[in-house]
Structures are given as structure tokens and as C-alpha cells.
C-alpha positions in Angstrom: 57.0 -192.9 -152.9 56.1 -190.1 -150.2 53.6 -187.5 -151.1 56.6 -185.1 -152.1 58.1 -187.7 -154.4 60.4 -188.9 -151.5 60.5 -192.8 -151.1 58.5 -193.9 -147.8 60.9 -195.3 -145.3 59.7 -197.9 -142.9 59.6 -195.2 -139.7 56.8 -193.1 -141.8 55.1 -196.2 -142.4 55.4 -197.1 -138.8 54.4 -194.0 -137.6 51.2 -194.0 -140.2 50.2 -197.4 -138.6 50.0 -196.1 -135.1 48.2 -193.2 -136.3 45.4 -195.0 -137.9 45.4 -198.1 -135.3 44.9 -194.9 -132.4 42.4 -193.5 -133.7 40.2 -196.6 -134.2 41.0 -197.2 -131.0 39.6 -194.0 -130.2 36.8 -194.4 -132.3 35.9 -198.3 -131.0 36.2 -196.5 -127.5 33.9 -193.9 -128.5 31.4 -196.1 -129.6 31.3 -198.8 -126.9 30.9 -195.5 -124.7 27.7 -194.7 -126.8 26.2 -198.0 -126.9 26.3 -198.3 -122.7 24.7 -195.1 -122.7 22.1 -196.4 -124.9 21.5 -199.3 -123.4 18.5 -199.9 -121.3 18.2 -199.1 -118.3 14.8 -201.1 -117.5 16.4 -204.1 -115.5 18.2 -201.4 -113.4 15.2 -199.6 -112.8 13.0 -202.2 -111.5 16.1 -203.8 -109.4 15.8 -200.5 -107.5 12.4 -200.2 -107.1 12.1 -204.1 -106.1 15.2 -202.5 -103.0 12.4 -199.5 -102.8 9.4 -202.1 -102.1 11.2 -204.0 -99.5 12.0 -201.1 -97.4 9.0 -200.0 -97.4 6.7 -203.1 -97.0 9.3 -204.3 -94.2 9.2 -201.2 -92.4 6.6 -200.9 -89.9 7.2 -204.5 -89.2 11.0 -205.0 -88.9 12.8 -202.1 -89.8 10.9 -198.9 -87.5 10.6 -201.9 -84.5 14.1 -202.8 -85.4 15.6 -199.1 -84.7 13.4 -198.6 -81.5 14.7 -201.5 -80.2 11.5 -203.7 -79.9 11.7 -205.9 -82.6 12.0 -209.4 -81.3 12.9 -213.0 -83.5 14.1 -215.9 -83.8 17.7 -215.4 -85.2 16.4 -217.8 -88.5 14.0 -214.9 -89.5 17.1 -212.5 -89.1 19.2 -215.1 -91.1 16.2 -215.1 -94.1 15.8 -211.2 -93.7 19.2 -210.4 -94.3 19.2 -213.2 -97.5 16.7 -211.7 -98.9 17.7 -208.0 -98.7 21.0 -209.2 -100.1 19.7 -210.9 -103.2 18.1 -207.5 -103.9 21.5 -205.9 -103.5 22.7 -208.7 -105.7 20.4 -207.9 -108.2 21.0 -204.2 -108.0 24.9 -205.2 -108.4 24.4 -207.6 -111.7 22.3 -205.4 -113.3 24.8 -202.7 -112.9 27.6 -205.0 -114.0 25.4 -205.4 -117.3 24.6 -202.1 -117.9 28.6 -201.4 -118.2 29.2 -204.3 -119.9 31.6 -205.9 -117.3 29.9 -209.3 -118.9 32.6 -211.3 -117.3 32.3 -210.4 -114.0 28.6 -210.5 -114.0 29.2 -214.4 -114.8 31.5 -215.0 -112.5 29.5 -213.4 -109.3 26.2 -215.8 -110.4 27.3 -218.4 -108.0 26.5 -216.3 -105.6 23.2 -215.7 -106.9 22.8 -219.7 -106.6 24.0 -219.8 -103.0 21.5 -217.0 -102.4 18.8 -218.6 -104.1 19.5 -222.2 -102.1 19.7 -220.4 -98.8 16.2 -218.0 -99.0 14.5 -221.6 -100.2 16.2 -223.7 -97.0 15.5 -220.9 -94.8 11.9 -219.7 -95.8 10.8 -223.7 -95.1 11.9 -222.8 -91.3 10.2 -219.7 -91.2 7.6 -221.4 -92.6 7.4 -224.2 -89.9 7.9 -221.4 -87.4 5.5 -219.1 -87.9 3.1 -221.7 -88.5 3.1 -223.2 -85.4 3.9 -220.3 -83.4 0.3 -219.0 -84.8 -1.5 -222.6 -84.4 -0.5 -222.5 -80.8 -2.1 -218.9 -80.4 -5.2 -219.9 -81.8 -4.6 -219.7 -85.5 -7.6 -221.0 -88.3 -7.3 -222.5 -91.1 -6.1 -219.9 -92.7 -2.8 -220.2 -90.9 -3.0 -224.0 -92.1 -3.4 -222.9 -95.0 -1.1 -220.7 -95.4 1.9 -223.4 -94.8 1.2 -224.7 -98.1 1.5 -221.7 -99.9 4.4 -220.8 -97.8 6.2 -224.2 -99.2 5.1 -223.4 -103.2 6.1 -220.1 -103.2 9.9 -221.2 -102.1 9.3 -223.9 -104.4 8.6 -221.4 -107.7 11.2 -218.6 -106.6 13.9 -221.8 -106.6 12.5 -222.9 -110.0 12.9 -219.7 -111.4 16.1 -218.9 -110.4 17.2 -222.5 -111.4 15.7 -222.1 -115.2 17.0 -218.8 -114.9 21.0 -220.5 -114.6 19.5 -222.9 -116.8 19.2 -219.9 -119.6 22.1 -218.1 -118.9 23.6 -218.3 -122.4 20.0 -216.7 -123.6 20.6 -213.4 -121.8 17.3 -212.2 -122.9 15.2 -215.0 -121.1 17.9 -215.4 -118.3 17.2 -212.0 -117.0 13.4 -211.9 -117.2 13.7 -215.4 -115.8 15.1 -213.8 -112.4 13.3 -210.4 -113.1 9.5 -212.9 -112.2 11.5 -215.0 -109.6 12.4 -211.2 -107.9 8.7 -210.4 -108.2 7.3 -213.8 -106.5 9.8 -213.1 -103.6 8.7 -209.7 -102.8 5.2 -211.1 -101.9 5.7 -210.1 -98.3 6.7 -207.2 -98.4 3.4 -206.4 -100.6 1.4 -208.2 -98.1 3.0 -206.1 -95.0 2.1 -202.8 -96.5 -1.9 -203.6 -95.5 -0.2 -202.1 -92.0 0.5 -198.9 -93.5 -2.8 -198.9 -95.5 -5.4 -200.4 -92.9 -8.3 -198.9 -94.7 -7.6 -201.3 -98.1 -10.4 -203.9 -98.7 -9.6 -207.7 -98.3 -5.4 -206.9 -98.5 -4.4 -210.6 -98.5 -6.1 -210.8 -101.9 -5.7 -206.7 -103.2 -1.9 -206.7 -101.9 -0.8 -210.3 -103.6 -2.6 -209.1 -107.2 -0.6 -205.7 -107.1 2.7 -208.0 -106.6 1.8 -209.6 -109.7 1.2 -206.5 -111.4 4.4 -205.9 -111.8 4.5 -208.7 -114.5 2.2 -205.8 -116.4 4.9 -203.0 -116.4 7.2 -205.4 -117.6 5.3 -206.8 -120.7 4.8 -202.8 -121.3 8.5 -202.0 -121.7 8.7 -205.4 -123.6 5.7 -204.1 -125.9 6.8 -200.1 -126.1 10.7 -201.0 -126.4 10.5 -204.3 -129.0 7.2 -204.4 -130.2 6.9 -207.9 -128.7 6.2 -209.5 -125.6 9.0 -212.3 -124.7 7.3 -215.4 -124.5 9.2 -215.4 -120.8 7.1 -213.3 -120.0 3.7 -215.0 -121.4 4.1 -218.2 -120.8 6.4 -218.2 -117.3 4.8 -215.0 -116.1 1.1 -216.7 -117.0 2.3 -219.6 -114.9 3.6 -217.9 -111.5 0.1 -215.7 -111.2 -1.8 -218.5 -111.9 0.0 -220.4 -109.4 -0.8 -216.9 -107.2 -4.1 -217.1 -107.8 -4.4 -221.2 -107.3 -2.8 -220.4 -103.7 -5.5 -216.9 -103.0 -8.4 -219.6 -103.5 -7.4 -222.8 -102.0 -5.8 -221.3 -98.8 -8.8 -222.4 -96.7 -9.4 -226.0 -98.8 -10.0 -229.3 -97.6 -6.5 -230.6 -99.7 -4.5 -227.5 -98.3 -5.5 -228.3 -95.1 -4.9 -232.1 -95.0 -1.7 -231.8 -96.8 -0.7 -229.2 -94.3 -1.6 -230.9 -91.6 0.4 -233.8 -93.0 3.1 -232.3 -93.4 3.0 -230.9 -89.7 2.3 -234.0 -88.5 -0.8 -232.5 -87.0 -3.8 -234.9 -86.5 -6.4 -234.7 -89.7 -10.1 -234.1 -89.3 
């Protein structure tokens, strides 16, 4: 019966139905609305200030020289350049695609976030090789041997960590810490080229590579203030890559980085 003591026809009920099944509509859209807003922004934060970094640690060596018109390369460092600045951009863009939970296209752009990762490794190893003997040849040390090597292990972690990062990419939580410490290895040079805008800092090959790594530290503090926790990501993996940082600051100049460079230059040993 109606609330007047009419029978309910089928059309009220209809009409009833739509109303409700609206509304929660309304209401489901209202919250999903909410819970974007709420979400954290953290990932999108850093993935602008890793863009920010860049720019600046690139500029007095690529980017000013660039625009004047005096910046001269081999076309492979433009090729790894232009990778790298667009796996920034590629993070900016996933982390985006998270944060308004467009989860589907997110998965289906991470190929491209593979091809990125393959190409920076393959072309880094030529720049590498290049630079290498381009500064042997103008009367590098061992130094510049020794720099190969580390030259070789860095590519070597930042594809490891993207590769356990698509390894994880069910577990969103380690996935994108994963590729949050791989983003942080890679932006090594640009830390390293800011010595040219700060000449006065002391030693900068060692005070510029532990400030790279010190980005770990802001992340285990949003991890610590946000959750209470530290993600084990972030303990055990972070722990690794600056050990393997600090590994490469104290053997650069060592008898086994120089022999295996020269080995794998084919240079003559001593």
C-alpha cells in the first residue's frame, strides 16, 4: 500500500529505485572525490622536486650553454639527456595518474617506464666509455679510472631497482618506493654538477653524493610522521643503494677499481 493507503504501482516503485540508486551514486561520487583529496600527495611532491634538482644541477653545464649556443656533444649524451629528463616527466605523469586514481592507465603507461629504464642503462654505458676516454686522453688520473666503475654500478643499481620495482608492482606500497630510491640513484649527477654553482663547498664529489642520498632521510620521515613505520623498502633497499654509494666514494682510486677498469677498457694494467 502507498503512504495514503493507495496500492503502490510498479512506476512509484520504479521511480523510488532511481531515486535511491542516484543518490548513492551521488554519495559514492562524493566520496571517491574526498578520498583523492585526501590522499597523499608525498610521491607527487618529491617527483617535482627530483624535475626541480635536474634543472638546476644541469644548468650551468647543459642547459645555460645549451641556450647560448655553446654547448657542444656527442649526440649519445643528447640521446641519455633527453631519457633522463623524460623519465622524470614520466614519473611526474604516473604519480599524477595515482593521485586521481586513473589506476588503469597508470599500468598500462609502465612499459614505457621499462623502455625508459633499458635505454638510460644502454646509453649511460656509452657515456660512460666516452667520457672516460675522452678524459684519459686529456691527461685524466685514476680518478677518472676510477670513476668508469662506478659509472657501470650505478646503471647497474638504477636498472635493478626499476626491475624489482615491475617486479612488485602488485605491492603498490613497495613498487613506488622501489622507483622513488632508483629516481634518487639517478639524479646523482645532477647533485654532483651543482659543485659549479657552489665552488666554495669542501671536497663536493664526497659532500654532493651524501646530500643525494639524503633524500632517502626525507622519505623515511614522511614514512615515520604519516604511518608510524618505516617500510622495510626503505631500510633494507635504501641501506643497500648508500652503502653501495659509499662502497663507490672510497674505492674510486683502488687498486681493484683500477685494474677492473682498465680491463674492461682494455687499457694495459700496471
Amino acid at each position: 500500500m502507498g503512504a495514503v493507503g493507495l496500492p503502490a504501482t510498479p512506476i512509484a516503485h520504479g521511480a523510488l529505485l532511481r531515486t535511491v540508486l542516484d543518490r548513492g551514486k551521488h554519495i559514492g561520487e562524493t566520496c571517491m572525490t574526498t578520498r583523492a583529496a585526501q590522499r597523499p600527495k608525498f610521491f607527487m611532491y618529491m617527483a617535482y622536486a627530483f624535475l626541480a634538482i635536474a634543472v638546476i644541477g644541469f644548468s650551468t653545464t647543459f642547459f645555460i650553454p645549451l641556450a647560448q649556443g655553446t654547448f657542444s656533444a656527442p649526440p649519445i649524451i643528447h640521446i641519455h639527456g633527453a631519457l633522463l629528463f623524460g623519465w622524470l616527466l614520466f614519473f611526474i605523469v604516473q604519480a599524477s595518474l595515482i593521485q586521481r586514481r586513473s589506476f588503469l592507465t597508470h599500468r598500462q603507461l609502465g612499459v614505457i617506464g621499462a623502455a625508459l629504464c633499458i635505454a638510460i642503462v644502454a646509453s649511460g654505458v656509452l657515456i660512460g666509455l666516452h667520457v672516460t676516454r675522452r678524459d684519459l686522453a686529456a691527461g685524466g688520473d685514476d680518478f677518472v679510472l676510477g670513476q668508469f666503475v662506478n659509472i657501470l654500478i650505478e646503471m647497474f643499481l638504477f636498472g635493478s631497482l626499476v626491475g624489482a620495482a615491475i617486479a612488485f608492482r602488485r605491492d603498490s606500497e613497495s613498487h613506488k618506493r622501489l622507483l622513488l630510491l632508483a629516481t634518487i640513484s639517478a639524479l646523482a649527477p645532477a647533485w654532483l654538477r651543482m659543485r659549479h654553482l657552489l665552488p666554495g663547498v669542501p671536497n663536493p664529489f664526497v659532500t654532493f653524493s651524501l646530500l643525494a642520498d639524503s633524500l632517502l632521510l626525507v622519505a623515511i620521515a614522511r614514512d615515520w610522521i604519516a604511518l608510524k613505520r618505516v617500510h622495510p623498502v626503505y631500510i633494507w633497499v635504501g641501506g643497500a643503494m648508500v652503502a653501495v654509494h659509499i662502497t663507490e666514494l672510497l674505492a674510486i682510486t683502488s687498486q681493484p677499481w683500477l685494474r677492473l677498469s682498465r680491463f674492461l677498457l682494455g687499457e694495459p694494467a700496471f
